[in-house]
DSSP file (Angstrom, degrees, kcal/mol; ACC not computed):
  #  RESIDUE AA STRUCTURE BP1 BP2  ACC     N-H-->O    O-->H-N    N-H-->O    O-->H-N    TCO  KAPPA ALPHA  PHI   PSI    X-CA   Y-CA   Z-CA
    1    1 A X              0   0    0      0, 0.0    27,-1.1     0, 0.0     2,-0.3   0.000 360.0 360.0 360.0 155.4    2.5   -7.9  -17.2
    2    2 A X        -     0   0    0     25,-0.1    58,-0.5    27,-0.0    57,-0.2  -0.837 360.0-170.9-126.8 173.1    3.5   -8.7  -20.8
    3    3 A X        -     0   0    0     -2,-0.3    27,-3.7    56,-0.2     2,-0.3  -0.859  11.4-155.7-153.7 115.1    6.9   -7.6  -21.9
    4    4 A X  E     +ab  30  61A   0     56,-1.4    58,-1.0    25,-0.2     2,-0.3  -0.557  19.1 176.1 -70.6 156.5    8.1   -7.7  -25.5
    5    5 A X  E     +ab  31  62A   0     25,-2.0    27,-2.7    -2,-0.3    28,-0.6  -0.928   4.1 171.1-164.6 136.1   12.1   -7.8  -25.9
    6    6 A X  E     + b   0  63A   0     56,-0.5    58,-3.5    -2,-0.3     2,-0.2  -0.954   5.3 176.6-146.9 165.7   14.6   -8.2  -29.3
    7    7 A X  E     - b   0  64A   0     -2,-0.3    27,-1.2    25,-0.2    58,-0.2  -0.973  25.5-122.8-161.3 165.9   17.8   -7.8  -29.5
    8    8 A X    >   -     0   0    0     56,-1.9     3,-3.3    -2,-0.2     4,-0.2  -0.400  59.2 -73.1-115.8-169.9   20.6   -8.2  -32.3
    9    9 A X  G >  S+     0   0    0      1,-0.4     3,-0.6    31,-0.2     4,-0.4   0.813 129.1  63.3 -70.3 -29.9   23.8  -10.6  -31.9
   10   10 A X  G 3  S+     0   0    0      1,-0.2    -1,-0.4     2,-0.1    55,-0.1   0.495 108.8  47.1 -78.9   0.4   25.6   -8.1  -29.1
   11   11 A X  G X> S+     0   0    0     -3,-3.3     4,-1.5    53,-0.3     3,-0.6   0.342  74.1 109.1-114.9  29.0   22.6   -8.9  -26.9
   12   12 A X  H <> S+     0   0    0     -3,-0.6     4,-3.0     2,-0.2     5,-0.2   0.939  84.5  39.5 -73.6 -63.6   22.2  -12.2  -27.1
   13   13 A X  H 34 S+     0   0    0     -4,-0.4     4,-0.4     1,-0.2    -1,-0.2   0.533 110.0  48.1-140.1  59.3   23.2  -12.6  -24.0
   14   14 A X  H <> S+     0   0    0     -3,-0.6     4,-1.8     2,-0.1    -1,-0.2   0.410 105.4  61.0 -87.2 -14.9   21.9  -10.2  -22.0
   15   15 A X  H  X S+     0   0    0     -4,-1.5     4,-1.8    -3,-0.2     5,-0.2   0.771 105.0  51.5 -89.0 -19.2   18.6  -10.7  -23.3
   16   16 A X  H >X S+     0   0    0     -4,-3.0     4,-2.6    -5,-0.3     3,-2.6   0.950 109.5  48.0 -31.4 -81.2   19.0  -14.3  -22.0
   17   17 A X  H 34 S+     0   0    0     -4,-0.4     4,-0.4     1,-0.3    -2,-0.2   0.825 119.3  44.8 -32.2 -53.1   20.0  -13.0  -18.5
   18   18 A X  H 3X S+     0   0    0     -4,-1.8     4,-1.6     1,-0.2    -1,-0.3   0.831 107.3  51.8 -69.8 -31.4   16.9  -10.7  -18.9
   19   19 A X  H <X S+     0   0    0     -3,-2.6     4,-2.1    -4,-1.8    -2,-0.2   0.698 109.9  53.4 -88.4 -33.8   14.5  -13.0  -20.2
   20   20 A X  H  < S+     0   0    0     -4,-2.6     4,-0.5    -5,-0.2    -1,-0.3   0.529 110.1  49.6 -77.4  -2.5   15.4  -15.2  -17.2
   21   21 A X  H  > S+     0   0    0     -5,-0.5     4,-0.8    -4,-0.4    -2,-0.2   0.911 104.0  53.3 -80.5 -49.9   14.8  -12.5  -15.0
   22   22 A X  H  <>S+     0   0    0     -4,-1.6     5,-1.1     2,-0.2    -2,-0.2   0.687 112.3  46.2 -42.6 -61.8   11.7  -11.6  -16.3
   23   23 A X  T >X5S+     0   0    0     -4,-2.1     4,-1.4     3,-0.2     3,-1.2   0.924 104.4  60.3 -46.6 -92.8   10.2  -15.5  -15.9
   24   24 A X  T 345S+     0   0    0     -4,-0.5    -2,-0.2     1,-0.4    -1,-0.2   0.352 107.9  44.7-135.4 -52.0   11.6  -15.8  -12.6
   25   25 A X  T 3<5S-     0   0    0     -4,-0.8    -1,-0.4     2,-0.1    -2,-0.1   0.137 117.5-116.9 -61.0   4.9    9.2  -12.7  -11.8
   26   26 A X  T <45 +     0   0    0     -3,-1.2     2,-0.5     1,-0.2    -2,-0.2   0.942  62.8 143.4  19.4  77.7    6.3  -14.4  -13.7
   27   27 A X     << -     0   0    0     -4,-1.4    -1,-0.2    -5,-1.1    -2,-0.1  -0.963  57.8-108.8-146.8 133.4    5.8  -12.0  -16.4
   28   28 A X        -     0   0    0    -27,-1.1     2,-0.3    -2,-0.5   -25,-0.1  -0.254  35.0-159.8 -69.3 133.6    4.9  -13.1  -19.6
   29   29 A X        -     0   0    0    -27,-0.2     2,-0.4    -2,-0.1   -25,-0.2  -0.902  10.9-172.1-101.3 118.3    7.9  -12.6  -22.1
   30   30 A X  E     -a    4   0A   0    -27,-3.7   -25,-2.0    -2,-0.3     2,-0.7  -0.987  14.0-166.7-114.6 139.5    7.5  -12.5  -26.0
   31   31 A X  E     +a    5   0A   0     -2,-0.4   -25,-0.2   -27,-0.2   -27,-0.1  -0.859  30.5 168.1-127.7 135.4   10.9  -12.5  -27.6
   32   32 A X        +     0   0    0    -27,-2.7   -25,-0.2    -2,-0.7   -26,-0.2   0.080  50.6 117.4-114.8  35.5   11.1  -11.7  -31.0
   33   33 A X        -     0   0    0    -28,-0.6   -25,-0.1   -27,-0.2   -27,-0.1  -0.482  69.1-100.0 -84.5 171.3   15.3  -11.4  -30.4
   34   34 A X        -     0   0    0    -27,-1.2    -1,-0.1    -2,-0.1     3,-0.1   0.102  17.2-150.6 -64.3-173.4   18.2  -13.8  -32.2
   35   35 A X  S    S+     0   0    0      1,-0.1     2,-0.6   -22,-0.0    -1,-0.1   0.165  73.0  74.3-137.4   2.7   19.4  -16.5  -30.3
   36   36 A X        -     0   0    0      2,-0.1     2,-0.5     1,-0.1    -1,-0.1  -0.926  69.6-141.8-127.6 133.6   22.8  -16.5  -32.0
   37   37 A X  S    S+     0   0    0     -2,-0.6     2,-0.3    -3,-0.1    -1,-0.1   0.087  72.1 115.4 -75.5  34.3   25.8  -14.0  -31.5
   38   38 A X  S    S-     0   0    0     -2,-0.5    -2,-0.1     1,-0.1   -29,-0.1  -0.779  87.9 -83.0-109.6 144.5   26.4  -14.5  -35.6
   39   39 A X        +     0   0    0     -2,-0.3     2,-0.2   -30,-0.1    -2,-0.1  -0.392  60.3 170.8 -88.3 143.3   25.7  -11.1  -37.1
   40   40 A X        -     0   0    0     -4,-0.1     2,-0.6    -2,-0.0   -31,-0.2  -0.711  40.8 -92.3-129.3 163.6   22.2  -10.2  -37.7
   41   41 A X    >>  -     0   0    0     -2,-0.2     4,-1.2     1,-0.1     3,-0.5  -0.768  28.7-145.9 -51.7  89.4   20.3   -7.0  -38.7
   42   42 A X  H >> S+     0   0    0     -2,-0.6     3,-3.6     1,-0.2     4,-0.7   0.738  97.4  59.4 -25.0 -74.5   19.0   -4.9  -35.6
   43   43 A X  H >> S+     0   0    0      1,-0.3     4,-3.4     2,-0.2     3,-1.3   0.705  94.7  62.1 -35.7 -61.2   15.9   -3.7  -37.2
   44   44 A X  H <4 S+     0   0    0     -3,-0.5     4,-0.4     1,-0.2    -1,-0.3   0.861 119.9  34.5 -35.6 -26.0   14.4   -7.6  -38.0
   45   45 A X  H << S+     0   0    0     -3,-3.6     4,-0.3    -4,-1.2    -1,-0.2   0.932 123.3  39.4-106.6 -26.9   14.4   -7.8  -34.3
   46   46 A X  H <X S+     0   0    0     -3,-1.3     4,-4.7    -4,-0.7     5,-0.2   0.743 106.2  60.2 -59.4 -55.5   13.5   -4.2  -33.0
   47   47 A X  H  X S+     0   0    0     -4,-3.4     4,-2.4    -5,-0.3    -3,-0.1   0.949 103.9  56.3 -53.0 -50.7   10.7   -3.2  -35.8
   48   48 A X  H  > S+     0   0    0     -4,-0.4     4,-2.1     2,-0.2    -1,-0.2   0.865 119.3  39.7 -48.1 -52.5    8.3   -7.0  -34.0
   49   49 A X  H  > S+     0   0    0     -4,-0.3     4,-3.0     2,-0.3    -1,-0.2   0.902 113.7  48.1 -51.0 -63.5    8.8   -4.8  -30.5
   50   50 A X  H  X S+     0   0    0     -4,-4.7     4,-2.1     2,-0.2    -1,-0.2   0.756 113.1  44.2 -54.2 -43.7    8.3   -1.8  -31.6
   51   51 A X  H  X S+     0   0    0     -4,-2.4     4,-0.8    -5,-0.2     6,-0.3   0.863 113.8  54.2 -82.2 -51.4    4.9   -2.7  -33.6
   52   52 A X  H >X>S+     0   0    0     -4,-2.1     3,-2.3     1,-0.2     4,-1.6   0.998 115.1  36.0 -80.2 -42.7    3.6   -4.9  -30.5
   53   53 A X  H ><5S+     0   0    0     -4,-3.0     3,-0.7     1,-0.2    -1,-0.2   0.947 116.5  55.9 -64.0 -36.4    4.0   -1.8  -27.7
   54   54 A X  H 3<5S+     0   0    0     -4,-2.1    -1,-0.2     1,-0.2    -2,-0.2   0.306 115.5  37.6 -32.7 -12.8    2.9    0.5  -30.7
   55   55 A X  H <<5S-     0   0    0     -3,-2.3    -2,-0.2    -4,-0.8    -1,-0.2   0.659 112.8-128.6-103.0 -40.7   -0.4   -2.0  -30.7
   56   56 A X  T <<5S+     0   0    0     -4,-1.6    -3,-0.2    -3,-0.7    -4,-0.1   0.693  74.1 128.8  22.8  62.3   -0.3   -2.2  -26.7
   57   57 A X  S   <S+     0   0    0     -5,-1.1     2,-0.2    -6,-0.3    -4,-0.2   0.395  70.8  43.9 -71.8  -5.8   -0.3   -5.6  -27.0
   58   58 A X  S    S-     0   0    0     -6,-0.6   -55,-0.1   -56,-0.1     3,-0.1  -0.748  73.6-143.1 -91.9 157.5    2.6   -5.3  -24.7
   59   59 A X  S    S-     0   0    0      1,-0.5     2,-0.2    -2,-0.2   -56,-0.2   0.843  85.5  -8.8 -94.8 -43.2    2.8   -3.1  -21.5
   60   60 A X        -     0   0    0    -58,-0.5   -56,-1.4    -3,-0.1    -1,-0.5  -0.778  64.3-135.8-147.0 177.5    6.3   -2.5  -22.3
   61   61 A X  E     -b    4   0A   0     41,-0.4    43,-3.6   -58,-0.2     2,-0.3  -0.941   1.3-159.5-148.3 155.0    9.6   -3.4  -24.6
   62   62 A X  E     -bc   5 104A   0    -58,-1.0   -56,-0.5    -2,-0.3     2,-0.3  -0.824  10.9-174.4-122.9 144.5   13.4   -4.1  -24.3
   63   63 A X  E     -bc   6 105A   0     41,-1.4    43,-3.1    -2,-0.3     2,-0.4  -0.958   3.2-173.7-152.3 141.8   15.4   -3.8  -27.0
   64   64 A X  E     +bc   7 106A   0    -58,-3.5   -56,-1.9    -2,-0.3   -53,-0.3  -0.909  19.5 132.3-132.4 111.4   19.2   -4.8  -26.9
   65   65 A X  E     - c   0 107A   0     41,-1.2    43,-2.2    -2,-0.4    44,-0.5  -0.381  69.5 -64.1-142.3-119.0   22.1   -4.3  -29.5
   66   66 A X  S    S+     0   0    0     41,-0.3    43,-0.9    42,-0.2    44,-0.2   0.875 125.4   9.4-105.1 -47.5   26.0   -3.0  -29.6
   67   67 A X  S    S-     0   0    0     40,-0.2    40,-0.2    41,-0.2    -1,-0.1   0.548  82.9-125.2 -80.5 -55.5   25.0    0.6  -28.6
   68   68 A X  S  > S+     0   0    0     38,-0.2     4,-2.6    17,-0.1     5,-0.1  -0.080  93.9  89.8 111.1 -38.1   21.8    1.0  -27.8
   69   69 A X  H  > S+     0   0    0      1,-0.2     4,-3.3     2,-0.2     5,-0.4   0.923  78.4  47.7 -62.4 -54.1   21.7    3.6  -30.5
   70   70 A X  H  > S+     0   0    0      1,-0.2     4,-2.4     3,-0.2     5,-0.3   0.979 118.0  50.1 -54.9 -51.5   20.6    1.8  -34.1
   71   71 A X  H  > S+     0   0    0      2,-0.2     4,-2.2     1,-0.2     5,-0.4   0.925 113.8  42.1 -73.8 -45.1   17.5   -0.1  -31.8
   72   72 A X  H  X S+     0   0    0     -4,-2.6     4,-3.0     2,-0.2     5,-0.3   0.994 114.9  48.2 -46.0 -69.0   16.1    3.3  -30.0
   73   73 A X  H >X S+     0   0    0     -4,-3.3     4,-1.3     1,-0.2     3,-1.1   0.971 117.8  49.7 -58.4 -58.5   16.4    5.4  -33.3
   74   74 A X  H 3< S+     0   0    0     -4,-2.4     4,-0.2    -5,-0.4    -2,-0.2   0.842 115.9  38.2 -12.3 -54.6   14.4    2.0  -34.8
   75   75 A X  H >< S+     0   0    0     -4,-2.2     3,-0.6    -5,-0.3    -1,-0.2   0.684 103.4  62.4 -98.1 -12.3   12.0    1.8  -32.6
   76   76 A X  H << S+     0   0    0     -4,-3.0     5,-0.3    -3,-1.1    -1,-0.2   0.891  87.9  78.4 -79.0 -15.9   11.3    5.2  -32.0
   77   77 A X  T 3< S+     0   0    0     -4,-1.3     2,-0.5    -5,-0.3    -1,-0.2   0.777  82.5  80.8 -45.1 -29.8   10.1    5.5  -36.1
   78   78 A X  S X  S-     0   0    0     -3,-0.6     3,-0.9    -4,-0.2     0, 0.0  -0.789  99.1-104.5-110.2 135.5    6.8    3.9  -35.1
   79   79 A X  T 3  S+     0   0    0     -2,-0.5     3,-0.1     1,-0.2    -1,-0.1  -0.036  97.6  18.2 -69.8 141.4    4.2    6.3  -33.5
   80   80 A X  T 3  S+     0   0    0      1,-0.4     2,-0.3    -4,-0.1    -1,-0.2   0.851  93.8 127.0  55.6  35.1    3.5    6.4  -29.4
   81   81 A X    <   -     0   0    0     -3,-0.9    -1,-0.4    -5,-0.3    20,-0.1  -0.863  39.1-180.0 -96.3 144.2    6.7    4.6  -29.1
   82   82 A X        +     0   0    0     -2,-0.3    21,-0.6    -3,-0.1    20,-0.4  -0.332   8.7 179.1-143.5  61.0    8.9    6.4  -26.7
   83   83 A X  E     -d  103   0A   0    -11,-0.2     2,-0.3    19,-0.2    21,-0.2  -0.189  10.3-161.1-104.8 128.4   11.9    4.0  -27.0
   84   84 A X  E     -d  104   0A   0     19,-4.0    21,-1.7    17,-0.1     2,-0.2  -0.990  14.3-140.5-124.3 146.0   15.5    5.5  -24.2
   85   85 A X        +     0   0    0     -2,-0.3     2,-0.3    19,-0.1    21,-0.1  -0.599  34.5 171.2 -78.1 159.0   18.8    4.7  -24.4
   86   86 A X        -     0   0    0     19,-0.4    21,-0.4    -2,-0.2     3,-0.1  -0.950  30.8-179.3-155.7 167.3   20.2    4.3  -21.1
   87   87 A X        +     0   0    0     -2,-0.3     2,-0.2     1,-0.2    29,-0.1   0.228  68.2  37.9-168.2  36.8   23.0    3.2  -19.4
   88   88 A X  S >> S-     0   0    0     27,-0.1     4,-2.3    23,-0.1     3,-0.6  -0.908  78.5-105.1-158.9 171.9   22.5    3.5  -16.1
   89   89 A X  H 3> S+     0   0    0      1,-0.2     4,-2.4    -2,-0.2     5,-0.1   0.862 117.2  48.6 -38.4 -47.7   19.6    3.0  -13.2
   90   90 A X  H 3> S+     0   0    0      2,-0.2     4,-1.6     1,-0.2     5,-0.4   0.725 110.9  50.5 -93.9 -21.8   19.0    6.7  -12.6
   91   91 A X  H <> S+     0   0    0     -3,-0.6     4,-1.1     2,-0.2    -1,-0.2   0.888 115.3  48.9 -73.1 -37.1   18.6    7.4  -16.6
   92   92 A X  H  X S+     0   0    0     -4,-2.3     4,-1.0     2,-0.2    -2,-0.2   0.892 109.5  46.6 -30.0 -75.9   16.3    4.6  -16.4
   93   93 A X  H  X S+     0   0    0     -4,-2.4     4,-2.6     1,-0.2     3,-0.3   0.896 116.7  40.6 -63.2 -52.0   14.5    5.8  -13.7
   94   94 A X  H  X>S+     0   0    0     -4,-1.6     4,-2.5     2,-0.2     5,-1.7   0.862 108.9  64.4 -66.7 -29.7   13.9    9.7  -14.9
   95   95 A X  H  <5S+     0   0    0     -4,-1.1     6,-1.1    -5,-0.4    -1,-0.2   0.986 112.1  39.0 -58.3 -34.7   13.3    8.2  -18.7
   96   96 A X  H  X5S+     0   0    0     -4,-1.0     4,-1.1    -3,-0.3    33,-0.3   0.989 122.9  40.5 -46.4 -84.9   10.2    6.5  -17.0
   97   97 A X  H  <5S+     0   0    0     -4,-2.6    32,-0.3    31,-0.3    -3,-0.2   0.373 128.9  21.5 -66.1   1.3    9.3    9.3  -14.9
   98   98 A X  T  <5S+     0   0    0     -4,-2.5    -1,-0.2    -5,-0.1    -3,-0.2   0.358 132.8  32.4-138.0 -24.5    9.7   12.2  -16.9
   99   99 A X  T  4<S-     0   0    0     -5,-1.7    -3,-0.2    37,-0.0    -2,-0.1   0.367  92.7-131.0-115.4   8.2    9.5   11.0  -20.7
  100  100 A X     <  -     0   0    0     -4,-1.1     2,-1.5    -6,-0.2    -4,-0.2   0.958  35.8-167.1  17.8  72.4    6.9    7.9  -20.0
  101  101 A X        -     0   0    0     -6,-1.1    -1,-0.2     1,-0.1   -18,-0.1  -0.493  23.5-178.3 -79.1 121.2    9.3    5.9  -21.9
  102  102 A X  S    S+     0   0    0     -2,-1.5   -41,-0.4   -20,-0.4     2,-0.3   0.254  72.1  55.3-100.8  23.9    7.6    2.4  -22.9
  103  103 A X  E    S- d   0  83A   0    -21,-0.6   -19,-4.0   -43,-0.2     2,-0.5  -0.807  70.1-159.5-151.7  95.8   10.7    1.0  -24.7
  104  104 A X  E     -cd  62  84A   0    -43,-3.6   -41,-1.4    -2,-0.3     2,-0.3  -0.870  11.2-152.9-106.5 143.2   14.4    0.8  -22.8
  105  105 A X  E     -c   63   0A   0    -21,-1.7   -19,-0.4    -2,-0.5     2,-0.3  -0.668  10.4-156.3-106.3 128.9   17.4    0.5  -25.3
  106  106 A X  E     -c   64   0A   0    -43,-3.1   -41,-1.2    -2,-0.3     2,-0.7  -0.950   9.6-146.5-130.7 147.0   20.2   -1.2  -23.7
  107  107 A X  E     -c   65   0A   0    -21,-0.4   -41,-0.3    -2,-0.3   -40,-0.2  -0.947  14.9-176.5-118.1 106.4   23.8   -0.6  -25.0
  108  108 A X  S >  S+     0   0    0    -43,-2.2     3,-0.5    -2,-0.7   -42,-0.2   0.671  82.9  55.2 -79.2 -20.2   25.4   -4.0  -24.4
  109  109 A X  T 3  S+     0   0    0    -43,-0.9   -42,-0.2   -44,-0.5    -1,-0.1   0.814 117.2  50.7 -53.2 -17.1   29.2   -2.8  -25.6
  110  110 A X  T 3  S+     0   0    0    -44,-0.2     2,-0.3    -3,-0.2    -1,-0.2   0.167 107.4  41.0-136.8  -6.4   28.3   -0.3  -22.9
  111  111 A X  S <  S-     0   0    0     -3,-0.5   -23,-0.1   -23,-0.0     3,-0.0  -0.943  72.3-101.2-161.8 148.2   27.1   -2.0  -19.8
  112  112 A X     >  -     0   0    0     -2,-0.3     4,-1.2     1,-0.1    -2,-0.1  -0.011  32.6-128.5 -59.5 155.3   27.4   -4.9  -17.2
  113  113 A X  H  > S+     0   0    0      2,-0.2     4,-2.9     3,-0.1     5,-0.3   0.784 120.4  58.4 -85.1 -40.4   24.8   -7.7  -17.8
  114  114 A X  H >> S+     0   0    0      2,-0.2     3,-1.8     1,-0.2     4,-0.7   0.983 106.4  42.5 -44.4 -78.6   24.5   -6.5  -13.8
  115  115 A X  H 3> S+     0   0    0      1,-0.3     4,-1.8     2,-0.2     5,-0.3   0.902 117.6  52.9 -52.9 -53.1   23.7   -2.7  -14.7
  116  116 A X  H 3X S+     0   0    0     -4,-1.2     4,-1.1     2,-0.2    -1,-0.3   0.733 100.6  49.2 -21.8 -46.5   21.4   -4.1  -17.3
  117  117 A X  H XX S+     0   0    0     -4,-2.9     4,-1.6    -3,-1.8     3,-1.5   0.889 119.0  54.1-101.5 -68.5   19.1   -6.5  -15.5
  118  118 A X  H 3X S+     0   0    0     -4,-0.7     4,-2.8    -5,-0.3     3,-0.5   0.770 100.0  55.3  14.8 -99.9   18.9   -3.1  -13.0
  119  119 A X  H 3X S+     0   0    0     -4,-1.8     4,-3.3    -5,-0.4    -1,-0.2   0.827 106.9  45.0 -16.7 -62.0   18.1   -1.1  -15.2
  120  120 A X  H <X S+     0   0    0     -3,-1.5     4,-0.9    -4,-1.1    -1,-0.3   0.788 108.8  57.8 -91.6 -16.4   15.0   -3.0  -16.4
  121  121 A X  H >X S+     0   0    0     -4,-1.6     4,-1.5    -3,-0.5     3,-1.2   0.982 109.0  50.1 -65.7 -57.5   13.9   -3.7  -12.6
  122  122 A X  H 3< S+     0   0    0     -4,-2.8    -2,-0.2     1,-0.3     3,-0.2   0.864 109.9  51.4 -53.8 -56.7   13.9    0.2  -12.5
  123  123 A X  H 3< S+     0   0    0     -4,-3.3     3,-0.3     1,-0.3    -1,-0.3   0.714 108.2  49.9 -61.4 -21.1   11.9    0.3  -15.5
  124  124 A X  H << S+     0   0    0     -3,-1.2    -1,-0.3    -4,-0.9    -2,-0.2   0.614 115.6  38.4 -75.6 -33.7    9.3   -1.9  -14.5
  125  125 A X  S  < S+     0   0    0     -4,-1.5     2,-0.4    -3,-0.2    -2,-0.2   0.001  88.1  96.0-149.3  74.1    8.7   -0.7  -11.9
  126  126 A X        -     0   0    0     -3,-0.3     2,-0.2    -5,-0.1     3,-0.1  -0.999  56.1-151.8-109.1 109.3    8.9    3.5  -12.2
  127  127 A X        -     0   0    0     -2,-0.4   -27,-0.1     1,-0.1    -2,-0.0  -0.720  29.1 -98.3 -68.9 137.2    5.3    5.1  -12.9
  128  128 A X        -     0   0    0     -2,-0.2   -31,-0.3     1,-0.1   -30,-0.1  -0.255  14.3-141.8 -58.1 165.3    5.2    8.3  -14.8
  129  129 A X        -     0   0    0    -33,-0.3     4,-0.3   -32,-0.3     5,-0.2   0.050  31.6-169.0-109.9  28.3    4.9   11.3  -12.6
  130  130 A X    >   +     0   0    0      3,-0.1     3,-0.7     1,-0.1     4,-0.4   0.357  50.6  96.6  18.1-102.0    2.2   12.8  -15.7
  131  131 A X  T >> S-     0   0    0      1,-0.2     3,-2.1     2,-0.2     4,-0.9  -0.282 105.4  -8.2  48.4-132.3    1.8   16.8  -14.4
  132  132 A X  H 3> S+     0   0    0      1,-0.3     4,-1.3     2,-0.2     3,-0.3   0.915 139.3  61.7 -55.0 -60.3    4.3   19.2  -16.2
  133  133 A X  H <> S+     0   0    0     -3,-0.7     4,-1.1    -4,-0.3    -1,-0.3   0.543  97.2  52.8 -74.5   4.4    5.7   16.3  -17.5
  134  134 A X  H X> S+     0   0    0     -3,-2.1     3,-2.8    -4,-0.4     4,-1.2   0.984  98.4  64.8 -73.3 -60.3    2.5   14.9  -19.6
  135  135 A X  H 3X S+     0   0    0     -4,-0.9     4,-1.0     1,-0.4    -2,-0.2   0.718 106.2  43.9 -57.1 -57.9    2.1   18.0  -21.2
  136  136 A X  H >< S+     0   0    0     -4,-1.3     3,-0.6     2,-0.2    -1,-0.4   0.898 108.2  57.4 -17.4 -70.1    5.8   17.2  -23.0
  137  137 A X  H X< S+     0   0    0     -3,-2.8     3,-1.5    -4,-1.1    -2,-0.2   0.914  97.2  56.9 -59.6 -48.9    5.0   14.0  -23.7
  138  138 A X  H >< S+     0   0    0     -4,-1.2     3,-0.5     1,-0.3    -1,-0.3   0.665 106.7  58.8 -45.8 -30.3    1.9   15.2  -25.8
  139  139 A X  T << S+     0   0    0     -4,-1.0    -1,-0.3    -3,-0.6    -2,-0.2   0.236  90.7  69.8 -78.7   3.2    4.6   17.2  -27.8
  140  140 A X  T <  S+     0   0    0     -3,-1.5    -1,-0.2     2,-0.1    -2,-0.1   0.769  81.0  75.4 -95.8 -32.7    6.5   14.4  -28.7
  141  141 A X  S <  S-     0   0    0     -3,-0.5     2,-0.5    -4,-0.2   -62,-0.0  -0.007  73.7-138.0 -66.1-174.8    4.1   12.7  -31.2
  142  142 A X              0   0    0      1,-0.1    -2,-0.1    -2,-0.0    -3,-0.0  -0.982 360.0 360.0-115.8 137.8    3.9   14.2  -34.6
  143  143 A X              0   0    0     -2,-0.5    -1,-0.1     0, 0.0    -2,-0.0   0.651 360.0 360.0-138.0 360.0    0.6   14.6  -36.4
């Protein structure tokens, strides 16, 4: 599994935490996040995420800033991105199973580095339940 992950200067480090999580599980990491809590522009770190799961040159993406919100609405601009905020396990789980979300938005003002690294175990490893709920999904794109 390949995983892309960015993140702006409020996720600096949870996307550590994550990124070490992520190894530790051997799945290949690309991170196109800062490294520095000195304030940066979400989008430079989001749009590289967004474009590689938009590619599938990734299976899946993280994206991490103050909110959750500016990196979701970001990443969700680029087509057959299906980017959720969450900000807990069970939002997680259903964004997966009901919205085949391929991008979790993490709030770090908003969450535990604990409820976080969660969170992305839940997303990883949730399958979509397709049915009812493909049929949705297909409604999501624009064309």
């Amino acid at each position: 599994m390949k995983i892309a992950i960015g993140n702006d200067h409020a996720g600096t480090f949870y996307k550590n935490t994550i990124v070490e999580y992520l190894k530790s599980e051997n799945i290949e990491v690309i991170n196109y996040g800062t490294n520095s809590e000195d304030s940066v522009d979400y989008p430079d770190f989001v749009h590289p995420v967004a474009a590689d799961v938009e590619s599938n040159s990734v299976n899946l993406g993280i994206i991490i800033c103050g909110s959750g919100n500016g990196a979701s609405m970001t990443a969700n601009k680029h087509q057959g991105v299906r980017s959720a905020l969450c900000w807990t396990k069970e939002i997680t789980k259903l964004a997966r199973e009901h919205n085949d979300a391929n991008i979790l938005s993490i709030p770090a003002r908003f969450t535990s580095v604990q409820q976080a690294l969660e969170m992305v175990k839940v997303f990883l490893n949730t399958e979509f339940e397709g049915g009812r709920h493909q049929t949705r999904v297909d409604k999501i794109a624009c064309s």
